[in-house]
VEXVOZA-581867 format. One line per 10 residues: for each residue x, y, z of C-alpha. Coordinates in Angstrom, 2 decimals. Each point is the difference from the previous one (the first is absolute). Last residue first. Example, Ala and Ser with C-alpha at 12.3 -4.5 7.8 and 13.67 -1.06 7.14 Angstrom:
BEGIN
13.67 -1.06 7.14 ~ -1.37 -3.44 0.66
//
This chain:
BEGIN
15.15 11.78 0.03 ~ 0.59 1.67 -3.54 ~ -1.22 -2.58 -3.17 ~ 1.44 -0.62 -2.95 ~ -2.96 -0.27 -2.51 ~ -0.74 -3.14 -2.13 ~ 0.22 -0.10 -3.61 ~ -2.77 1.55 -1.98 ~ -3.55 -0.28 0.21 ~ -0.34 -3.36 2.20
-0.84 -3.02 -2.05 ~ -3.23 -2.16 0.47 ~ -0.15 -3.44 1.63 ~ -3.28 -1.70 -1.00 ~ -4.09 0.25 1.70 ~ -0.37 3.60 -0.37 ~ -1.96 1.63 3.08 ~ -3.51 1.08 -1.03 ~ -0.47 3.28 -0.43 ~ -0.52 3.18 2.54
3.07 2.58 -2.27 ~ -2.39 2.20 -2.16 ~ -2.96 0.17 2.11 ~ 2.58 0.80 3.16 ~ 1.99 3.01 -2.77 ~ -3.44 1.57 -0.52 ~ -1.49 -0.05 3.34 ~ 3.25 2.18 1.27 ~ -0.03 2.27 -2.77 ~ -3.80 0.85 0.29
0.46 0.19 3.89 ~ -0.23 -3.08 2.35 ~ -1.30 0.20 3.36 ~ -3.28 -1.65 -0.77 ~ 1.52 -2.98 -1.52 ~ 1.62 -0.44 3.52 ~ 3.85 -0.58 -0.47 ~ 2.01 -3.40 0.29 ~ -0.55 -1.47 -3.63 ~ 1.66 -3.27 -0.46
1.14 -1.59 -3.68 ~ 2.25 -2.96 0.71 ~ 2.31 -0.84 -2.09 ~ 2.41 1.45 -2.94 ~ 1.73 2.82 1.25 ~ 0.62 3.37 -2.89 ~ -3.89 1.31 0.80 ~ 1.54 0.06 3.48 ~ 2.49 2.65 -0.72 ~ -1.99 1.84 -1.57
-2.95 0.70 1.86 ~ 2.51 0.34 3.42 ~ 2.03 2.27 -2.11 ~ -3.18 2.80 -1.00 ~ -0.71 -0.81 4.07 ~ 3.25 0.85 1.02 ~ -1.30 1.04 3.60 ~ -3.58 -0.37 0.76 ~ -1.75 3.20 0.60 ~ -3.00 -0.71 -2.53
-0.93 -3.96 -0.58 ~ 2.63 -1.87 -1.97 ~ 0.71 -3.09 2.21 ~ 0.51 -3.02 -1.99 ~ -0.01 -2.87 2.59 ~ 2.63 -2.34 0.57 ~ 2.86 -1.98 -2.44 ~ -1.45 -2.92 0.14 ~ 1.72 -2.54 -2.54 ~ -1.76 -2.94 -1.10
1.50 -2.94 1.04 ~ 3.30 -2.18 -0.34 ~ 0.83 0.68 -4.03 ~ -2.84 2.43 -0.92 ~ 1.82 2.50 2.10 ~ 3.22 -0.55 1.53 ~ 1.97 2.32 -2.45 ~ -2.06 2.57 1.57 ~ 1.86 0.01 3.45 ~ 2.34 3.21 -0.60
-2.94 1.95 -1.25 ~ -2.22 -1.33 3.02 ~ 3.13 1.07 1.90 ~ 0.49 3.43 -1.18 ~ -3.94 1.11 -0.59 ~ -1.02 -1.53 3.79 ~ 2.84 2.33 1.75 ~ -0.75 3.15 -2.24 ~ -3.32 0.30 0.84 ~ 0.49 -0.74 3.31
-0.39 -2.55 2.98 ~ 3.20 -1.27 1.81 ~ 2.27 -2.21 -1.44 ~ 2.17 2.09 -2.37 ~ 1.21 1.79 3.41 ~ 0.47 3.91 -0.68 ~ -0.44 0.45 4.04 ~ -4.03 0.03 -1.25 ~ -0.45 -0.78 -3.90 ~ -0.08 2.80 -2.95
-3.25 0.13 -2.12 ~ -2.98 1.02 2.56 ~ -3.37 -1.73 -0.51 ~ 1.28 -3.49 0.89 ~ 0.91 -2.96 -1.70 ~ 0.42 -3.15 2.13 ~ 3.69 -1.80 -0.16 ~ 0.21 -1.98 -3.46 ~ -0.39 -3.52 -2.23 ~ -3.60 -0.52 1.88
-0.21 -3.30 -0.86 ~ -3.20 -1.53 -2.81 ~ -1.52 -3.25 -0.59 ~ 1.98 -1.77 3.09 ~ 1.64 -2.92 1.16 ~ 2.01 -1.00 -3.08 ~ 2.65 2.45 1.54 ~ -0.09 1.07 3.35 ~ 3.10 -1.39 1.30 ~ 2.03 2.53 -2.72
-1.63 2.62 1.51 ~ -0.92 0.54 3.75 ~ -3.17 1.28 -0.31 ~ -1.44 3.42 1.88 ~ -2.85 -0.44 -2.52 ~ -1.53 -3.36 -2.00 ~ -2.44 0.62 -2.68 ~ -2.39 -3.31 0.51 ~ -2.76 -0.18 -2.61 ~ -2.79 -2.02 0.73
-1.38 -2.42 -2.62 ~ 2.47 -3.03 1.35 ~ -1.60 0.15 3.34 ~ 0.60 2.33 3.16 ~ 0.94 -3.21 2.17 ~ 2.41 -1.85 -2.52 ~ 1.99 3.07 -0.48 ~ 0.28 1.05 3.48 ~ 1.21 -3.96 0.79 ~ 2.55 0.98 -2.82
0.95 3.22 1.98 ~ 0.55 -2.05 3.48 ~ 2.18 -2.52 -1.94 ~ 2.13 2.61 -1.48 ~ 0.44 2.01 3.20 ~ 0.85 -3.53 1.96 ~ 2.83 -0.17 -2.19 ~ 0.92 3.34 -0.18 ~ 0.76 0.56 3.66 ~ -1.33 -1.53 2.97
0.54 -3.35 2.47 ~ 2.43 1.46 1.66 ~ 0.60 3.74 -1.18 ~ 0.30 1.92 -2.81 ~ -2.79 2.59 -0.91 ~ -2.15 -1.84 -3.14 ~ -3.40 0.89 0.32 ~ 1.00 3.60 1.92 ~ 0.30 1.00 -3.86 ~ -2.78 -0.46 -0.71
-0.86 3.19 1.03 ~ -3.17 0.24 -2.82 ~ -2.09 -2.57 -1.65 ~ -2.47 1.98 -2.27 ~ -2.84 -2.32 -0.97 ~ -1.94 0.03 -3.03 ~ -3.28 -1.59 -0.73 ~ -1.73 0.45 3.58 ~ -3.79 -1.13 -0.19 ~ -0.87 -1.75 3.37
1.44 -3.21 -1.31 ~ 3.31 2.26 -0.20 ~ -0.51 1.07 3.50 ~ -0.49 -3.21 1.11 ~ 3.03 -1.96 -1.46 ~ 1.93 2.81 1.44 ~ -1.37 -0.23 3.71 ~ -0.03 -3.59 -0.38 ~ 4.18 0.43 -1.30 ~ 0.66 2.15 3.44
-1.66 -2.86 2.30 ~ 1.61 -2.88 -1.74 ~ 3.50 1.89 0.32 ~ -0.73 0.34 3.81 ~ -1.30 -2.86 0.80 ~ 3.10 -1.96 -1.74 ~ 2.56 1.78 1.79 ~ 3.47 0.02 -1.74 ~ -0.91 3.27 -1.44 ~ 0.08 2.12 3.05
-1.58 3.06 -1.05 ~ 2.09 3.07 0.36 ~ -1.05 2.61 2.41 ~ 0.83 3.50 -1.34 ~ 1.15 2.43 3.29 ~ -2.73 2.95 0.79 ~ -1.89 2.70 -1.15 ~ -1.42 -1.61 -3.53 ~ 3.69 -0.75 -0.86 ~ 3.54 -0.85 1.04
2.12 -1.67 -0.91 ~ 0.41 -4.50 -0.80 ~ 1.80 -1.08 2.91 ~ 0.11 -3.88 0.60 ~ 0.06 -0.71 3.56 ~ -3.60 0.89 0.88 ~ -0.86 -2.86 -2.71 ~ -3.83 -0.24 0.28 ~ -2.68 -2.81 -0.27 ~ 0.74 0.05 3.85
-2.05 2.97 0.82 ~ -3.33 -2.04 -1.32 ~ -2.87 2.33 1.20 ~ 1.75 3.15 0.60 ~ 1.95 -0.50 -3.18 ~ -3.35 -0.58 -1.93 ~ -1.83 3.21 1.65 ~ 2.97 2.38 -1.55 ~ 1.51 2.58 2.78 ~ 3.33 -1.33 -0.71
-0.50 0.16 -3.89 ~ 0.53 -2.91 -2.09 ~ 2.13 -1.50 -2.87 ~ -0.02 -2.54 -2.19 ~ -2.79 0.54 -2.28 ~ 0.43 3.86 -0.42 ~ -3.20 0.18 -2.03 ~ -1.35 2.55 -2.68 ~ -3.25 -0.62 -1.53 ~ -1.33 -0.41 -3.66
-3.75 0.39 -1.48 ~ -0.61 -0.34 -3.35 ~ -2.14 2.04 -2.48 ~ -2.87 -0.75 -2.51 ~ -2.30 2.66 2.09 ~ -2.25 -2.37 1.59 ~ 3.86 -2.00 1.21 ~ 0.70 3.43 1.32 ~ -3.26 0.56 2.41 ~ 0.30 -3.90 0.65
3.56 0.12 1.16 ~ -1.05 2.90 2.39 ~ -2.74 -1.16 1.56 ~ 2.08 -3.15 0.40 ~ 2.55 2.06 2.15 ~ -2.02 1.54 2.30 ~ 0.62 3.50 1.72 ~ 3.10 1.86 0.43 ~ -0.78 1.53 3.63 ~ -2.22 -2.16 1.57
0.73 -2.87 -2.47 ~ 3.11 -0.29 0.90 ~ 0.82 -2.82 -2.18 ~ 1.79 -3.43 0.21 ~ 3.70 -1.33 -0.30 ~ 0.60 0.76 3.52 ~ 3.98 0.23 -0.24 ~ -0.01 3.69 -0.50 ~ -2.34 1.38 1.74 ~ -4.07 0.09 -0.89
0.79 0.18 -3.91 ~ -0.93 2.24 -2.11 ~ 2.62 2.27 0.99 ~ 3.09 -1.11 -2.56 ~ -0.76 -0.17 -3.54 ~ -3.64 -0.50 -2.09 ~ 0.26 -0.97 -3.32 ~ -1.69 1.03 -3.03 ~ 0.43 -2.53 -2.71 ~ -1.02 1.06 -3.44
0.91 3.76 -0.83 ~ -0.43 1.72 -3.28 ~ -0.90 3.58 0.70 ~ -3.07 1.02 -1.64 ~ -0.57 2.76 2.74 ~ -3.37 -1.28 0.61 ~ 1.82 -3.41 0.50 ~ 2.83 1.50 2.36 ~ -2.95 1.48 1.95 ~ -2.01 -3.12 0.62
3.46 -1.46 1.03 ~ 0.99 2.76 2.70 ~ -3.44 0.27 1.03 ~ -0.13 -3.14 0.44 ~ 3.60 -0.12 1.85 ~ -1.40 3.06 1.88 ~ -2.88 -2.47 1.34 ~ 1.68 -2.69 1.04 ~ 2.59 1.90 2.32 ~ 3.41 0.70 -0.60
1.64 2.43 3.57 ~ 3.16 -2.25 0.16 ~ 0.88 2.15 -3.29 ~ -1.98 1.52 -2.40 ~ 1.80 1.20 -2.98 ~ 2.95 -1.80 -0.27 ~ -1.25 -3.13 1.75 ~ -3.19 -0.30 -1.92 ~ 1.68 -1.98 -2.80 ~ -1.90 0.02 -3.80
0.82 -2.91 -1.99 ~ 0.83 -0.96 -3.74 ~ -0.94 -3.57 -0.48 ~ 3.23 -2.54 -0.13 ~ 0.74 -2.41 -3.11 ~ 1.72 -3.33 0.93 ~ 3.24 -0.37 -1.34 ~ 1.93 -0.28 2.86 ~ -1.35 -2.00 2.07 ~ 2.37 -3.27 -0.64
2.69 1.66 -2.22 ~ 2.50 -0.80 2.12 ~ 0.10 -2.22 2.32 ~ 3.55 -0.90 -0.05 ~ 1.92 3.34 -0.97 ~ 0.54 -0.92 -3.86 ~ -2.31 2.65 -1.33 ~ 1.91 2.42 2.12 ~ 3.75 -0.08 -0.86 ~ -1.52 1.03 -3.53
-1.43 3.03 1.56 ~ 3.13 0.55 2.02 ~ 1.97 0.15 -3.23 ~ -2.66 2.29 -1.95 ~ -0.33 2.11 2.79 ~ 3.98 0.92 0.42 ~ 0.47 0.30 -3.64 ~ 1.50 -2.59 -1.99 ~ 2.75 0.30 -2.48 ~ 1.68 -3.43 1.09
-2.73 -2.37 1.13 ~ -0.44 0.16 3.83 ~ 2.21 -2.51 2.35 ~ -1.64 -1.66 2.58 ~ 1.56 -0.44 3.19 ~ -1.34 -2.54 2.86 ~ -0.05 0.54 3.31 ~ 0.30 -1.75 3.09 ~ -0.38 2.00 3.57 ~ 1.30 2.94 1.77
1.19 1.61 -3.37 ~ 3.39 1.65 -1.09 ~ 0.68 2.36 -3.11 ~ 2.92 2.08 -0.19 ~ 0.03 2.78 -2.78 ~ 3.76 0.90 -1.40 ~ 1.64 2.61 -1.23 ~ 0.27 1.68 3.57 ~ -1.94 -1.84 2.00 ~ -3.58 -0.01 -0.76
-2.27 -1.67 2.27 ~ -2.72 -2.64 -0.53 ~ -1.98 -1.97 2.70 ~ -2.57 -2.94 -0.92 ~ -2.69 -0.98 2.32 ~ -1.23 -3.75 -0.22 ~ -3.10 -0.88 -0.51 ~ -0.59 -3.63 1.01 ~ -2.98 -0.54 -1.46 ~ -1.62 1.64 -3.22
2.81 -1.47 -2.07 ~ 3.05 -0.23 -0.80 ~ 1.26 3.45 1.24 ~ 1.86 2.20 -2.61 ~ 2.75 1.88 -0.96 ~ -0.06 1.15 -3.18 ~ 2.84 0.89 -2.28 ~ -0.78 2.83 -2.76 ~ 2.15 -0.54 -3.06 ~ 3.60 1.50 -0.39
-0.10 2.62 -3.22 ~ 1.17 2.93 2.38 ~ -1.04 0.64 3.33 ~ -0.63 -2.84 2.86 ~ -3.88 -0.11 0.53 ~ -0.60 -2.15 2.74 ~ -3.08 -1.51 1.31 ~ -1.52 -0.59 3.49 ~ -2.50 -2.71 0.77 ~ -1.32 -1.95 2.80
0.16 2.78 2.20 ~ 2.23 2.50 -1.19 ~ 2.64 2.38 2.05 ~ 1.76 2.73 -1.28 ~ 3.31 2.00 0.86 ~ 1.17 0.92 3.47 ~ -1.45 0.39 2.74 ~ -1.39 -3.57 0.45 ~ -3.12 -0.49 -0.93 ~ -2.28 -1.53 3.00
-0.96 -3.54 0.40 ~ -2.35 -0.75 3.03 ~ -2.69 1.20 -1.81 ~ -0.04 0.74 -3.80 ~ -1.00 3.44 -1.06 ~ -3.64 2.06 0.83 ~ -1.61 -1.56 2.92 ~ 3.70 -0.51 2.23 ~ 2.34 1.63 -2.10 ~ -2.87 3.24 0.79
-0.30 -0.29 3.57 ~ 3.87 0.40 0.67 ~ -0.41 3.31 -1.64 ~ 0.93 1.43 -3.69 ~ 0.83 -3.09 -1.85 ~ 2.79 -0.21 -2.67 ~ -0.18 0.68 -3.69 ~ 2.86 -1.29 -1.90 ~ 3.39 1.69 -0.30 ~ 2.24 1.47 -2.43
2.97 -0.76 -1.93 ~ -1.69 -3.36 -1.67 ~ -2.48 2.56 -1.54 ~ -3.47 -1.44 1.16 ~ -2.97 -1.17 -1.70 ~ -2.71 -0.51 2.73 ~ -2.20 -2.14 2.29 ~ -1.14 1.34 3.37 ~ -2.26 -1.91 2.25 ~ -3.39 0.64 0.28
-1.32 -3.30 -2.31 ~ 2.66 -2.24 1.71 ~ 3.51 -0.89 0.34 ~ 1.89 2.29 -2.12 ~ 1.47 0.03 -3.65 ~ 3.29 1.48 -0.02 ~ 1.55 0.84 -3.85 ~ 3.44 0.92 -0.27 ~ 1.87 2.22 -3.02 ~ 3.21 0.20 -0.76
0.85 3.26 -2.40 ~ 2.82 1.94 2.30 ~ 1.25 -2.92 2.12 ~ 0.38 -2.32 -3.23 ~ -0.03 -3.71 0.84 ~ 2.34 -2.72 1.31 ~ -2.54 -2.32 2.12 ~ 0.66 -1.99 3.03 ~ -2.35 -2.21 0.15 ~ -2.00 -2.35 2.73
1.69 0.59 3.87 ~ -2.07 -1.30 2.76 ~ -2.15 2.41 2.00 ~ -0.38 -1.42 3.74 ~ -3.58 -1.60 0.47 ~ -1.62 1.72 3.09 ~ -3.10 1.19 -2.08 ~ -1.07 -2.50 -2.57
//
């Protein structure tokens, strides 16, 4: 909705010293957060980062906080929490607050509606309730997930076959209690070509057999809507591509977005799909979504939504779809499980202290902040455990994520793993939980 001038919506009287507001942001890497109404939310380090990590098109002002979809306020006293809320998955609307004063003025760029929490009510109890009413709800979310082990955080663009069975052969000997193992970025031959390198990862059905003989699943990470420059499909069809839409940077060049409105195109990216799970894929990671739904003619959220269901219908209903890089609220009842976070990463604090860039401390805030979601749209993913030796926090990490119902990911190699580090990844790889679970205490105010 970028363009739309902010219309006024409330003009609250609250307490400046106690009020409270909550910012949820636009997709899986964007900041979401508890805020004193004093301060301000988190804003993006570089130009490059409101463009992959926060909402395009529509920066924060620089004052005060900015949801997209969905921003709650928390005025002091006995007052109950007042949400302000999209209608649904599409239009979303962002929603501006600033205090002024004694009082917190709240505008939007679109319609909203305003939901009033039950007096007494914490700040995830009220936006859990808001939840089971969002239309759509409830549609995937209470399907069970496998626990999963990501080769991202340990190996990189440089995954082959073979160290992902050694990987699994070794989390078995290791009695570690991993089901899906699924191979991330570098498979692939570029982004965009939706098949292997088998010169230098190898072949793909090898590979689901040698896991299926073990009782295990094979999943793969795709970026369906995006493409390298140097990718053989863009070379070959050039105009399946929106060079006007900017989506970052990657893979040493400019992100290509897939032009939606182009029939070939969308049949050729859900054949690839539907093959790969006939091949033996169970669980797909769907990541830089994202680029999906970039405004522009004849794109945004409603051709995202129509391009994810035709996703759904190609990889099966026994395929799991855990969607990545997702713009939120149109995501839901279009996905198993959402990445509810920015990436993890081995060091705790984030680059330029930006909650949207990869950390410890950046996926732990906002997967916190976003667990009221769980159960209710999705299952949660909150990203891999990482406890191998030299990560930061690990004895937190643990911890932490043993509080977050949802998806159960490992991101270290089993062989990497010392006594206390195998320990706490036997104790937390489970099946996700299938309901809405409560958050240990209420939740945290939050520093940008």
């Amino acid at each position: 909705m970028a363009g739309q001038e902010f219309q006024p919506v409330a003009v609250l009287d609250c307490d400046p010293g106690s009020a409270q507001v909550y910012e949820f942001g636009w997709q899986s890497w964007s900041p979401a957060a508890l805020y004193r109404a004093e301060s301000r939310s988190a804003r993006p380090s570089s130009p490059l980062a409101q463009v992959m990590n926060y909402r395009p098109g529509c920066p924060a002002p620089g004052e005060g906080f900015q949801g997209e979809g969905l921003l709650a306020v928390a005025r002091g006293g006995e007052e109950p929490i007042l949400i302000f809320a999209a209608e649904g998955p599409d239009p979303v609307p962002s929603i501006r607050a600033r205090l002024l004063k004694d009082r917190l003025e709240v505008s939007a760029n679109g319609q909203v509606r305003i939901w009033p929490g039950e007096r007494g009510a914490g700040m995830d109890e009220s936006l859990g309730s808001w939840a089971e009413s969002f239309p759509r709800a409830g549609r995937a979310a209470r399907k069970s997930l496998p626990s999963v082990w990501c080769s991202w955080y340990c190996l990189g663009d440089r995954v082959t076959a073979a160290s992902v069975i050694r990987a699994a052969r070794s989390a078995r000997q290791r009695q570690l209690p991993i089901s899906v193992f699924q191979v991330d970025d570098g498979w692939q031959a570029a982004t965009g070509d939706w098949w292997p390198d088998r010169e230098r990862f190898g072949d793909l059905r090898e590979l689901a057999r040698a896991l299926s003989a073990d009782g295990l699943e094979l999943g793969l990470w795709v970026a369906p809507f995006v493409a390298a420059e140097d990718s053989e499909t863009v070379r070959r069809h050039p105009d399946w591509y929106r060079t006007e839409l900017d989506a970052g940077r990657n893979w040493k060049g400019r992100i290509l977005v897939l032009d939606l409105r182009r029939e070939a195109a969308l049949a050729h990216l859900t054949g690839r799909l539907q093959g790969l799970a006939e091949l033996g894929v169970s669980y797909f990671k769907l990541d830089f979504l994202y680029a999906g739904a970039l405004e522009g003619p004849g794109s945004g959220i409603g051709p995202y939504r129509m391009a994810m269901a035709s996703i759904q219908r190609a990889i099966g209903s026994r395929a799991r779809l855990m969607a990545c890089g997702a713009p939120l609220l149109p995501t839901v009842g279009l996905a198993d499980a959402v990445r509810v976070g920015p990436d993890t990463a081995p060091g705790w604090e984030p680059p330029g202290g930006d909650l949207s860039q990869p950390s410890g401390r950046s996926a732990q805030v906002v997967s916190r902040a976003r667990a009221f979601t769980h159960g209710r749209w999705w299952s949660n993913d909150p990203d891999c455990l990482l406890v191998r030796p030299g990560v930061e926090r690990r004895g937190l990490r643990a911890r932490q994520l043993s509080e977050l119902a949802g998806l159960a990911s490992s991101g270290d190699l089993p062989d990497d793993l010392d006594g206390w580090g195998l320990a706490r990844t036997r104790r937390l790889m489970r099946p996700s939980a299938t309901g809405p679970s409560a958050p240990p205490g209420p939740m945290p105010v939050t520093r940008a």
